[in-house]
C-alpha positions as CSV (number, residue, x, y, z in Angstrom):
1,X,0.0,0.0,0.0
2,X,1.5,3.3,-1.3
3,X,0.8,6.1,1.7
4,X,-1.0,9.2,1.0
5,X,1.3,12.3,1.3
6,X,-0.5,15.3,-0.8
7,X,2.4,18.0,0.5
8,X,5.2,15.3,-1.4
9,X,2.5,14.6,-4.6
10,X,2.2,18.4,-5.2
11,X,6.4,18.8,-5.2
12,X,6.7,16.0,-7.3
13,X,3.9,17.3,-9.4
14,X,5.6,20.4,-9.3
15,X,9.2,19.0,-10.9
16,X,7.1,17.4,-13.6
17,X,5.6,21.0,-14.7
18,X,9.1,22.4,-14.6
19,X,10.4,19.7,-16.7
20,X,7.5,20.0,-19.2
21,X,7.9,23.9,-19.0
22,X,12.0,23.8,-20.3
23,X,11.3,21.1,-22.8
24,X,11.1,23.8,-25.5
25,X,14.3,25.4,-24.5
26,X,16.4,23.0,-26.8
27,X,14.8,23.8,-30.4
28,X,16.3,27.1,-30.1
29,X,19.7,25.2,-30.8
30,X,18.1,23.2,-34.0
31,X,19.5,23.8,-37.2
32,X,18.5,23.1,-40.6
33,X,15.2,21.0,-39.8
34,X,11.8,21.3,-40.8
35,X,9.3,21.5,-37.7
36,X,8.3,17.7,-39.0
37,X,11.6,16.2,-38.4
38,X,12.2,18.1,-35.2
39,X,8.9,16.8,-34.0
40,X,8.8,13.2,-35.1
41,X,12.2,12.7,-33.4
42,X,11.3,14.4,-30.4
43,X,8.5,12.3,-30.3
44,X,10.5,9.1,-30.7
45,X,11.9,9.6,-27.6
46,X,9.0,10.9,-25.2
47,X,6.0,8.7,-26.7
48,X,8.0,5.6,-27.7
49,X,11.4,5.2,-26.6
50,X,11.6,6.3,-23.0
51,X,8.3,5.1,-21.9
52,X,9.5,1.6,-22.8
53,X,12.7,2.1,-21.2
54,X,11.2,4.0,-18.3
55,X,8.7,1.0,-17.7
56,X,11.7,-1.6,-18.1
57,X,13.7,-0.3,-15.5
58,X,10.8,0.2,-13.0
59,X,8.2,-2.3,-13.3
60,X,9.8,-6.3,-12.2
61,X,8.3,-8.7,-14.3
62,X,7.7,-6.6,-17.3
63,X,7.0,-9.4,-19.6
64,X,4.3,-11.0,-17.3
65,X,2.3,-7.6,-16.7
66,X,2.0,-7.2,-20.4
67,X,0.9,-10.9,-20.9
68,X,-1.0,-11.1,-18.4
69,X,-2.1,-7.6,-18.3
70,X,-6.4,-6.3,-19.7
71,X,-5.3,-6.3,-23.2
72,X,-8.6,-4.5,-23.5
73,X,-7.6,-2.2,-21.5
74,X,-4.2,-1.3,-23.1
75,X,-5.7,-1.1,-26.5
76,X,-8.3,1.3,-25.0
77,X,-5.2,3.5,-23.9
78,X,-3.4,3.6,-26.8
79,X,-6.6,5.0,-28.9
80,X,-7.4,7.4,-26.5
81,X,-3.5,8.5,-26.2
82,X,-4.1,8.6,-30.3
83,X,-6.7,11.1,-29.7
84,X,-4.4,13.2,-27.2
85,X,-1.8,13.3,-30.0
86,X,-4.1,14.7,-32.7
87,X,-4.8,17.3,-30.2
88,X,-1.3,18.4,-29.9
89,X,-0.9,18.6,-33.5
90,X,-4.6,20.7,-33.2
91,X,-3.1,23.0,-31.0
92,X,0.3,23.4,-33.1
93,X,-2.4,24.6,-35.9
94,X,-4.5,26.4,-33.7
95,X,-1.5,28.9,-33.0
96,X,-0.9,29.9,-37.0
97,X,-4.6,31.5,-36.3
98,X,-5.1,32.9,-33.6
99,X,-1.7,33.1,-31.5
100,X,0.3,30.9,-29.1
101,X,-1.2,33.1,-25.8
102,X,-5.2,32.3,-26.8
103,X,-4.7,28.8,-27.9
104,X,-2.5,27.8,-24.5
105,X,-5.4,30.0,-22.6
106,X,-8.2,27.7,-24.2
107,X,-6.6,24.7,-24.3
108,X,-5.1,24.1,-21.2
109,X,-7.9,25.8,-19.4
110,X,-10.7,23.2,-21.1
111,X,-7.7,20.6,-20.6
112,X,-7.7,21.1,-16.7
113,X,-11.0,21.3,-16.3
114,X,-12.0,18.3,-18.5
115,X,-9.5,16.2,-17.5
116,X,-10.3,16.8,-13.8
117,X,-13.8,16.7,-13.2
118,X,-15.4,14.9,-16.3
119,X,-13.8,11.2,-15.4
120,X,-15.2,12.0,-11.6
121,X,-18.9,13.0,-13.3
122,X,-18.8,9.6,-15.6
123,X,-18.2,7.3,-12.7
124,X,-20.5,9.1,-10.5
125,X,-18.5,10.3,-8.0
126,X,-18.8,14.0,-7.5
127,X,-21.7,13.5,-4.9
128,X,-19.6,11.7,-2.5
129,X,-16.7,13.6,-3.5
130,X,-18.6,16.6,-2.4
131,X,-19.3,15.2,1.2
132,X,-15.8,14.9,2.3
133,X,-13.8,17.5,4.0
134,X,-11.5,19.5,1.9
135,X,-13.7,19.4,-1.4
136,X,-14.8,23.0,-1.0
137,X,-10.7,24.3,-1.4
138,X,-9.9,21.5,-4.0
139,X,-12.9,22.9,-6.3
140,X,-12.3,26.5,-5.7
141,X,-8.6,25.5,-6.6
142,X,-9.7,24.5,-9.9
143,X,-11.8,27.6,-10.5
144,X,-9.3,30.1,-9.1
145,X,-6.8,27.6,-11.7
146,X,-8.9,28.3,-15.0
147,X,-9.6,32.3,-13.9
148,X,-5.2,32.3,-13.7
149,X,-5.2,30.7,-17.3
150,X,-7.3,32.9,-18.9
151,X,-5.5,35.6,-17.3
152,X,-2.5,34.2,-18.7
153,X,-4.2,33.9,-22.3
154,X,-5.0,37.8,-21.8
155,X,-2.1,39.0,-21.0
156,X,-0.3,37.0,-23.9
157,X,-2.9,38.5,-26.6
158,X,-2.5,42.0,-25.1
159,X,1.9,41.4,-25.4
160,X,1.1,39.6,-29.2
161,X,-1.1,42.7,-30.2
162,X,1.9,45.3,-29.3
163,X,4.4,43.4,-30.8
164,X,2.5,42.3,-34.2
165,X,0.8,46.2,-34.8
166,X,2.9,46.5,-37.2
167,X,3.2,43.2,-38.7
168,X,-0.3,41.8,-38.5
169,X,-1.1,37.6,-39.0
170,X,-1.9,37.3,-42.5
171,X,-3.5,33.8,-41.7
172,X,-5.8,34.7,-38.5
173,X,-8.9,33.3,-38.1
174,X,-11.1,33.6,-34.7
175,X,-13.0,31.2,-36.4
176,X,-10.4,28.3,-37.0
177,X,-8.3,28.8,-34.1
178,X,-10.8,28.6,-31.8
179,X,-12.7,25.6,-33.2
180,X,-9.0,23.7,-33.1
181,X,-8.0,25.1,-29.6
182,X,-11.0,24.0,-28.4
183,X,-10.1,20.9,-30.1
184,X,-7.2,20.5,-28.7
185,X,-8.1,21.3,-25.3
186,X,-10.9,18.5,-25.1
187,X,-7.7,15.8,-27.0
188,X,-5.3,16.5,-24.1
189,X,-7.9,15.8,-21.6
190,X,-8.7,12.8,-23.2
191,X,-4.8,12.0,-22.3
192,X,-6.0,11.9,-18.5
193,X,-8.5,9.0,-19.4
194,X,-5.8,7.0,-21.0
195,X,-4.6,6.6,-17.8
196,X,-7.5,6.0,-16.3
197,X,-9.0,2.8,-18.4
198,X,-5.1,1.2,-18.1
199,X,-5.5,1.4,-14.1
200,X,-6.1,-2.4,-14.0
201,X,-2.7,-3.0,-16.1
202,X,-1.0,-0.7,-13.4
203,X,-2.6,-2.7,-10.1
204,X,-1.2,-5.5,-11.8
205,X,2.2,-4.2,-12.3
206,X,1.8,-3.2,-8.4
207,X,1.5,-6.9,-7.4
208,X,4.1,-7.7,-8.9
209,X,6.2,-5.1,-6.8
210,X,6.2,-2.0,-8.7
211,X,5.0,0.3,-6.3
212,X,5.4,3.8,-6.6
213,X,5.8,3.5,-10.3
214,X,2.6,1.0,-10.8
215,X,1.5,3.9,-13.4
216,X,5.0,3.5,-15.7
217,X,3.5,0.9,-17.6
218,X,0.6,2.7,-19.0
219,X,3.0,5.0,-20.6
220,X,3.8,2.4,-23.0
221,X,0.1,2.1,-24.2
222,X,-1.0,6.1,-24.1
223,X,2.2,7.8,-25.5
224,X,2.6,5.0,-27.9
225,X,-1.2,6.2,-29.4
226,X,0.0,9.5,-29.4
227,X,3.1,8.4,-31.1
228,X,1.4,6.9,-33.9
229,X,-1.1,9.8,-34.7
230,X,2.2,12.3,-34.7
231,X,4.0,10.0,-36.7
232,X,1.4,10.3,-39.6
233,X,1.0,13.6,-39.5
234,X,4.8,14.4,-39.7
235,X,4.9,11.7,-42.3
236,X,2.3,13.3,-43.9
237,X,4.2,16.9,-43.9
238,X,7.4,15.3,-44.9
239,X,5.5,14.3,-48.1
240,X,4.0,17.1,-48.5
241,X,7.1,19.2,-48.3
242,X,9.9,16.6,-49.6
243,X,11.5,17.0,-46.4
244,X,12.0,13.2,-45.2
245,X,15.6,13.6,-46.5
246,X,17.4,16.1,-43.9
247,X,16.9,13.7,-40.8
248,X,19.8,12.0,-42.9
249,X,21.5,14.8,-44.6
250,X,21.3,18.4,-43.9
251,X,19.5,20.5,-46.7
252,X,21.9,22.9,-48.7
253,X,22.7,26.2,-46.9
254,X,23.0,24.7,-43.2
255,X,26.6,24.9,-42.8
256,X,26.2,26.4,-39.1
257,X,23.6,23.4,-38.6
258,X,25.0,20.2,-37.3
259,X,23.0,16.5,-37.7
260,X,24.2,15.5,-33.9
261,X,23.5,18.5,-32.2
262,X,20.0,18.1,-33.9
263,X,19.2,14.6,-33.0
264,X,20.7,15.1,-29.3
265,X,18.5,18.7,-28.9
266,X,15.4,17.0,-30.1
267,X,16.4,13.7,-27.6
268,X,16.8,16.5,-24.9
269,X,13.2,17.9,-25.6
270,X,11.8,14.7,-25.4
271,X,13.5,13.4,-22.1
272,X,12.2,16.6,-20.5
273,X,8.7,16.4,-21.6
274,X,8.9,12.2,-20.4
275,X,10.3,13.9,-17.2
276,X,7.2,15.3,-16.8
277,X,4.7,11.8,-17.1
278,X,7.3,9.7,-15.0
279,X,7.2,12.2,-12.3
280,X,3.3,13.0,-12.5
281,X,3.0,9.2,-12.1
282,X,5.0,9.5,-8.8
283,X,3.5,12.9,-7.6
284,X,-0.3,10.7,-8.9
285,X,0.1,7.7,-6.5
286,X,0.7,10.2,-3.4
287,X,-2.0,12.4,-3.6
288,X,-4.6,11.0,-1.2
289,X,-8.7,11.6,-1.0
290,X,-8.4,13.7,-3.6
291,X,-6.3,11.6,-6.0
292,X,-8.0,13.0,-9.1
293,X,-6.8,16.4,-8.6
294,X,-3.3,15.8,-9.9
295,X,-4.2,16.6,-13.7
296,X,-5.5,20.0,-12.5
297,X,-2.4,20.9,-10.7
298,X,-0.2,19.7,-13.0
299,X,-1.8,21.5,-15.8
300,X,-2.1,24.8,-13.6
301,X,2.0,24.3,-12.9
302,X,2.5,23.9,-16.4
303,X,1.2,27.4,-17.4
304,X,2.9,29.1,-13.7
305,X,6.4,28.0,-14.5
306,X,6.1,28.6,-18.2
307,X,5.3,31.9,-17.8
308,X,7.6,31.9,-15.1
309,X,10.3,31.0,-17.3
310,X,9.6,33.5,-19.5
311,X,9.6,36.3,-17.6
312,X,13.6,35.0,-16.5
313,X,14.3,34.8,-20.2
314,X,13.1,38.6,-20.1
315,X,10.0,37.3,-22.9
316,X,8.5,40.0,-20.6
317,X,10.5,42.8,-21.6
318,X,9.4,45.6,-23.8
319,X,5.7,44.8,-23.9
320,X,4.0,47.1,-22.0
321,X,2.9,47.6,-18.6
322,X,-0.6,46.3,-18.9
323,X,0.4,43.2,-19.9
324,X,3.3,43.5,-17.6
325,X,0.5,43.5,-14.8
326,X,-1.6,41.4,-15.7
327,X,0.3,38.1,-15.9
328,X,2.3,39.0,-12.5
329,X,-1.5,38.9,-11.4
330,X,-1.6,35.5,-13.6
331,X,1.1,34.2,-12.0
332,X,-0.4,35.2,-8.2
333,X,-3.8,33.7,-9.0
334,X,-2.2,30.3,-10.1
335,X,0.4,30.2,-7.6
336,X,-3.1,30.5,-5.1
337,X,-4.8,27.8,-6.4
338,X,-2.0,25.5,-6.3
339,X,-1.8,26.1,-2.7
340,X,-5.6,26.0,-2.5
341,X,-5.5,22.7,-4.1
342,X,-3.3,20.9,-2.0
343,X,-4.8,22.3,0.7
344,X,-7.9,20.3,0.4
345,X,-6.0,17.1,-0.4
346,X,-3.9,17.3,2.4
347,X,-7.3,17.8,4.9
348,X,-9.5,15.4,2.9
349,X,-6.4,13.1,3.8
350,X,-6.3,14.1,7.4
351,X,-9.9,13.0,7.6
352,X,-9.4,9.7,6.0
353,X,-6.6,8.8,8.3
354,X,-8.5,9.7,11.1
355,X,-11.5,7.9,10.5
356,X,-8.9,5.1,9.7
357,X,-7.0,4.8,12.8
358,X,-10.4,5.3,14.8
359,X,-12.0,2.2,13.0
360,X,-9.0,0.2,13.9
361,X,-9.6,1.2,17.4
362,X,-13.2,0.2,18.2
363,X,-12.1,-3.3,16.5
């Protein structure tokens, strides 16, 4: 039995956003690639290669979870972790339209509160979720969460708007953007049911002495879905564009661009973004009563230390004191429903142990 400890779930939780929030940092060093190639082998590594690996190392008697695992279950995970990738190649379009700040605004924000709260309403368990102590602060976390989002969003379109005055978006569309934002944001919810349905494949890996990283296995089904649907799209673009060529060969004109330094900067983007699901799967199996918070929090880190980051890579600078303001008020609001969020798991797990220790008692 793993023991609850909420304060330990949300730092973990909180390594995995930081991890997902510098995976981007390497592409600035990429040379000489198209976006396909830089994506597919970035891919390779997070949604195929290190969830293997990652499962290999952690979970004893590999073999015998996967043969004996609910196949049914594992193929339901890898379809819906299909669906998550489409929505990451959604939200990569959505951004040509209507701008990176509204699409992460919409997307995550529908993400978090999807992924959170819809999976609780289909097996029926808000009601009883809604009795226990804590649930007040853990649902006003996720509010207070999506209002700091769409702050975020707002202050992004207000910092795009100054910058682009004078060099407006030929391509935008309201219209498209937010049709595949809103795309994109229900497909990377989905992600957090892929999880879900491989739960049996996980208790299994537990008894066979996984522990703490039960949940690795289910990587191997959920990013290897998402793996497949990127792969044909960047398959698809490499056609389109006759690009298939320069993960082999650099193109013409990229002397300053090196093959290595590509493949090992597009390896380093996807270890951080695995970083990410192997610690959420640690940060997951400590969270307590409230157990199906952890996709809100991590989502709601995710956009903190982003922004975060950016504001130390002086992405602030220049922009304006509005938006200035308004995402340091972003950045407040999220930081408080983090708090507000673990808050609640750590009294709804208070409760539990006390109720616990006081049934053991009258026995």
């Amino acid at each position: 039995m793993i023991a609850s400890n909420p304060l330990l779930g949300t730092a973990l939780h909180a390594l995995g956003a930081l991890s997902s929030s510098a995976c981007y940092t390497p592409q600035k060093r990429v040379k000489g690639w198209s976006w396909q190639s830089y994506w597919m082998v970035q891919a390779a590594f997070c949604w195929f290669l290190l969830p293997i690996l990652g499962a290999w190392l952690t979970v004893p008697n590999l073999w015998r979870v996967l043969q004996e695992g609910n196949h049914a279950a594992m193929t339901l995970s890898l379809v819906l972790g299909m669906a998550y990738g489409i929505g990451g190649t959604a939200f990569n379009i959505s951004i040509r339209y209507i701008g990176f700040s509204l699409t992460y605004a919409l997307a995550v924000g529908l993400s978090s509160i999807m992924g959170t709260l819809v999976p609780q309403i289909v097996k029926g368990t808000i009601p009883a979720m809604l009795a226990k102590p804590g649930s007040g602060w853990v649902l006003i976390g996720i509010v207070i969460g999506s209002s700091g989002v769409g702050l975020c969003g707002l202050a992004g379109r207000i910092k795009e708007l100054r910058l682009h005055a004078a060099n407006p978006v030929s391509e935008f569309s309201m219209g498209k953007g937010l049709t595949l934002s809103i795309l994109a944001g229900v497909l990377s919810a989905v992600y957090g049911f892929a999880l879900e349905v491989g739960e049996p494949v996980a208790e299994l890996a537990e008894k066979y002495g996984a522990g703490v990283f039960r949940g690795n296995v289910v990587f191997i089904f959920a990013n290897l879905g998402a793996f497949i649907s990127t792969a044909i799209y960047c398959l698809y673009l490499h056609a389109k564009h006759r690009t298939l060529g320069e993960l082999v060969e650099l193109p013409a004109g990229s002397e300053e661009a090196k093959l290595p330094v590509n493949f090992l900067m597009a390896g380093l983007t996807g270890m951080l973004w695995y970083g990410q699901f192997f610690l959420y799967n640690l940060a997951h199996v400590r969270m307590g009563t409230y157990q199906f918070t952890s996709w809100a929090l991590h989502m709601i880190m995710l956009v903190l230390f982003s922004n975060a980051i950016a504001i130390m890579l002086r992405e602030w600078a220049g922009v304006g004191r509005k938006a200035q303001v308004v995402i340091f008020m972003a950045l407040l609001v999220l930081s408080g429903a983090v708090m507000a969020i673990a808050y609640g798991n750590y009294i709804g797990t208070r409760a539990d142990i006390s109720l616990a220790a006081a049934a053991q008692n009258r026995h």
